[in-house]
N, C-alpha and C positions, 0 to 999 in steps of 0.2 A: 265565576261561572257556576261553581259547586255549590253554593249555598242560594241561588237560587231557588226556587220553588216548582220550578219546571223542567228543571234539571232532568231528572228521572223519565220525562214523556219518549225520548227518544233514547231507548236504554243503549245501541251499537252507538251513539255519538256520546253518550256520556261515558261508555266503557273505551271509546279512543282519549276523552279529554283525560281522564284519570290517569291513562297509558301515559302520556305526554307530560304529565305531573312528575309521576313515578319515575320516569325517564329524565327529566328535567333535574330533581333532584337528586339521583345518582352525581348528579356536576356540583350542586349548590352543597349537598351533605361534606362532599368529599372536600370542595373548596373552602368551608366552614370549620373542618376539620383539621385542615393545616396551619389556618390563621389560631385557631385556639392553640394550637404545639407554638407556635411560632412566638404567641402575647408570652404564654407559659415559659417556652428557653429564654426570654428577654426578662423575666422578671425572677427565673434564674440566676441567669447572669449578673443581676445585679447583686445578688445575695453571694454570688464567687468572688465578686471585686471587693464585697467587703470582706473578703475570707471567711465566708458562714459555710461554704457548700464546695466540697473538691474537685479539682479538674475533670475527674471521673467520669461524676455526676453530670456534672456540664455537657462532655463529650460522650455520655451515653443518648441524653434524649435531642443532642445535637442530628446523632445518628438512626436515630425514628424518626427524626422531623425529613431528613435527606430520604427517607426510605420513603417516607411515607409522599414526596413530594414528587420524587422521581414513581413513583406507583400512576399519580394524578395523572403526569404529564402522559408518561405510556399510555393510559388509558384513555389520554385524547385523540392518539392515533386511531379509535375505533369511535368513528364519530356516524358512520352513518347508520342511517334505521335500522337495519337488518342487524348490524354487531352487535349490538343490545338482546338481539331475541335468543331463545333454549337454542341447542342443537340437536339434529339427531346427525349420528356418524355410524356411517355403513363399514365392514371391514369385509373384504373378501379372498380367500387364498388364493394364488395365482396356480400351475402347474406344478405338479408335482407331488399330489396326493398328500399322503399321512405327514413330509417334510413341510409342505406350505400352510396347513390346515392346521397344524402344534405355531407356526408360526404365527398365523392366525390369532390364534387363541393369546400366546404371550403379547402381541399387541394391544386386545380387548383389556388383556391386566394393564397392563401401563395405562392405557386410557382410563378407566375406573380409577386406578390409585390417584392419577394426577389430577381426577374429577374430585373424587372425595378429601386431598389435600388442600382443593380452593373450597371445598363447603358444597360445591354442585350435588345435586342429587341426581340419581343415576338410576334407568330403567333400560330392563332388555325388554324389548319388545319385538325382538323376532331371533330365534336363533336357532342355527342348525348344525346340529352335533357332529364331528367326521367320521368317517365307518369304523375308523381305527384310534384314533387320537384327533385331539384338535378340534376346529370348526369349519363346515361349508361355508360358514356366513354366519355373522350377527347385526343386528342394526340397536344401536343403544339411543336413548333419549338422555339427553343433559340437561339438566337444567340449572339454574343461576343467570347469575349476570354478566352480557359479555362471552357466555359462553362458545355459541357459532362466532365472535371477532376473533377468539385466540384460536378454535378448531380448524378455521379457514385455513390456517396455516401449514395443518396436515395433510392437506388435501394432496394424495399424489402414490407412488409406488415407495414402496418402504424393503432393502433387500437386506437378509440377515445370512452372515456366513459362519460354521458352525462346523465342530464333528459334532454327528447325529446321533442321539440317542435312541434313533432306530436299525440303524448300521451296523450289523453283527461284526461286519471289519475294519468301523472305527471310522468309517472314511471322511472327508469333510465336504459338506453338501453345502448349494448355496438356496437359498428359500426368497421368495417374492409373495406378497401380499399389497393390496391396494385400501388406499384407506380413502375416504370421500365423506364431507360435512355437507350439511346444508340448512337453513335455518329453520325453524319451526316456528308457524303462521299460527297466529291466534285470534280471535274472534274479533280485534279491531282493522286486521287489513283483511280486506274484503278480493277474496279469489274466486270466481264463478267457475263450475263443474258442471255443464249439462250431462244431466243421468242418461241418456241415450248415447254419451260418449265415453261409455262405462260398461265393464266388463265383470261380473265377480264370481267368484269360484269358496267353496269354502271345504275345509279340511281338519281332520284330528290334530289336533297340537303334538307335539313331539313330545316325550318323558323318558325319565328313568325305570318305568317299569311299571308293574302294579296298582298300585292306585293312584299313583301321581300323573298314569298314562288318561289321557283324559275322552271319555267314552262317548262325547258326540262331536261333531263336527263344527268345535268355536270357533277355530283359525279358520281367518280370512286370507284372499288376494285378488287383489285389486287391477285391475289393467284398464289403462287409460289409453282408448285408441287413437285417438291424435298424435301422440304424441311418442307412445311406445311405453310406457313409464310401467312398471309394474312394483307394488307394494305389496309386502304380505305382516302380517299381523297377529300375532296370538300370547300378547302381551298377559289380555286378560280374561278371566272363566266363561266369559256371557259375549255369545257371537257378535250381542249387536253392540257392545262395547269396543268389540275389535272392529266391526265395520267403520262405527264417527272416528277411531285414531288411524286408523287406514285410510278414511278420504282426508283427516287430517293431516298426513304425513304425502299422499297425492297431494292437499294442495301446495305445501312446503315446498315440494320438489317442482312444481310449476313457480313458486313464486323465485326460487333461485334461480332459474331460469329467467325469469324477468328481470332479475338482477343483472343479471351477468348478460344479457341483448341491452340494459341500461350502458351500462358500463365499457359495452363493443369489447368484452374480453374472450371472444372466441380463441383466439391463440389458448388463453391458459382453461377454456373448456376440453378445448381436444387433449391439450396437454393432462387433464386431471381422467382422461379414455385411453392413453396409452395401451397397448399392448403390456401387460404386469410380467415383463421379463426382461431381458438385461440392456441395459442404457435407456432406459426410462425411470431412474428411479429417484426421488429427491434425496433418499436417506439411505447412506451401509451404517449395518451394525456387523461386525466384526468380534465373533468370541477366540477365533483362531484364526493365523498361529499369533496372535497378537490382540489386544483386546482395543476396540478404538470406536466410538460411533463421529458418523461425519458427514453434515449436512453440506450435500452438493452446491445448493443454491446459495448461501452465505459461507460455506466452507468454518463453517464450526464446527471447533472440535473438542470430544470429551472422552478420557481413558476410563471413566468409572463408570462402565458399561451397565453394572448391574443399576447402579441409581437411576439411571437414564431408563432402566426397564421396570424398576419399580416407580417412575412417574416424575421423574425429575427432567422435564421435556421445559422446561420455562425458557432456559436459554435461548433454546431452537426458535421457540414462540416469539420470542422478541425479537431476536437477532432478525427473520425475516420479515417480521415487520414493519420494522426499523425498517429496511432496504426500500422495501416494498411505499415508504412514506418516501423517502429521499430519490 
């Protein structure tokens, strides 16, 4: 279809068949990839039975080929359309001021490191600083591949218990924050916005001071009255740059929506609306009086709390998605 001549007349159906390419061979790359480990350990092996090449050897690229096999399969649990697209991920404190708001913030780190450990690339596009410490809110963009299949998985209330390093007596506080993915829509699925069902407001971007504080009003937000939805945006210097990723991040947030009325999974909408305070929470992390993070819903558990907070969240990611296939 691509070497056609006429390819090009209808640029949104040539820029879907290209999608579908890209997409396609995500499967075919990965599956060509294994068969080459696989011709390569057998022609190994042959050269260990004549004793050219040590057990070693043999049982190292044995154990790439498992890795890399058991990766494939994982990743055909993320088979439908939307797994495949960027993410953006919202994070917001729950009650409890400067406590929830630092908590906040250590969740945006884990989220970035465990972004930047798969190769994703990582934008903040909206964030708001807490009066004291921490954050009001951030909304980050991910991008890569797959990336909203594995972030769906955070979706929920995350509770961290802790003596506070704002506590002049030491005490041990517990902290709630809510975290919520949802996919980012690209110029081949098609989401209609009628502008009469739109609301926009625009505002000074936030900064550190000086001249990084930005002197006309670029930040945007967005309110979509159907629906309630409101987006705000000051990713970047030029107002109207922030308005096209603000009605782009509106349409995202309609499209998961339509996801999720596809899918009849109201239960786990309301469920990702909780109340962000106690016995809603998917995830404790635990730094006192014992160190322990431990996922509710698959009851996984890991004592090296800090790795878990510098980005080492894969277990969790799997574990319920595994559940979640079976």
């Amino acid at each position: 279809m691509t070497s056609k001549p006429e390819f090009w007349k209808n640029k949104k159906e040539a820029e879907s068949v290209l999608k579908k390419i890209k997409n396609s061979k995500v499967w075919t790359d990965s599956f060509s990839k294994v068969h080459e480990m696989f011709l390569d350990l057998s022609t190994l092996n042959e050269f260990y039975l004549a004793g050219e090449v040590s057990e070693d050897e043999i049982d190292k690229d044995y154990k790439k080929l498992i890795e890399k096999l058991e990766s494939v399969e994982f990743q055909r649990m993320l088979s439908s359309e939307e797994d495949q697209l960027n993410a953006i991920l919202e994070i917001n404190p729950g009650a409890g001021g400067t406590e929830s708001q630092d908590w906040a913030e250590i969740l945006m780190r884990m989220y970035v490191m465990w972004a930047e450990s798969h190769k994703f690339k990582v934008k903040k596009v909206n964030l708001q600083q807490g009066d004291t410490a921490g954050l009001k809110s951030v909304t980050l963009g991910i991008e890569g591949p797959f990336a909203y299949g594995y972030l769906k998985s955070e979706i929920g209330v995350h509770r961290l218990v802790r003596i506070s390093p704002f506590d002049s007596g030491a005490r041990r506080h517990t902290s709630f924050a809510s975290v919520y993915a949802y996919p980012e829509v690209d110029n081949t699925i098609d989401i209609q916005v009628n502008p009469s069902d739109t609301e926009w407001e625009t505002f000074r971007s936030s900064g550190a001071g000086g001249q990084s504080v930005n002197k006309i009003e670029s930040a945007v937000r967005l309110k979509h009255l159907p629906s309630g939805i409101i987006v705000e945006c000051q990713q970047e210097r030029s107002q109207l740059q922030n308005k096209e990723k603000a009605m782009n991040m509106l349409k995202s947030k309609l499209y998961q929506l339509e996801i999720e009325k596809k899918n009849k999974a109201r239960e786990a909408i309301e469920s990702s609306k909780l109340q962000i305070d106690f016995g809603s929470q998917i995830r404790n992390y635990v730094l006192h009086p014992y160190k322990l993070v431990k996922d509710l819903r698959t009851n996984i558990e890991r004592n090296d709390v800090s790795n878990v907070l510098d980005g080492d969240i894969d277990a969790f990611i799997k574990a319920f998605l595994l559940e979640k296939e079976n």
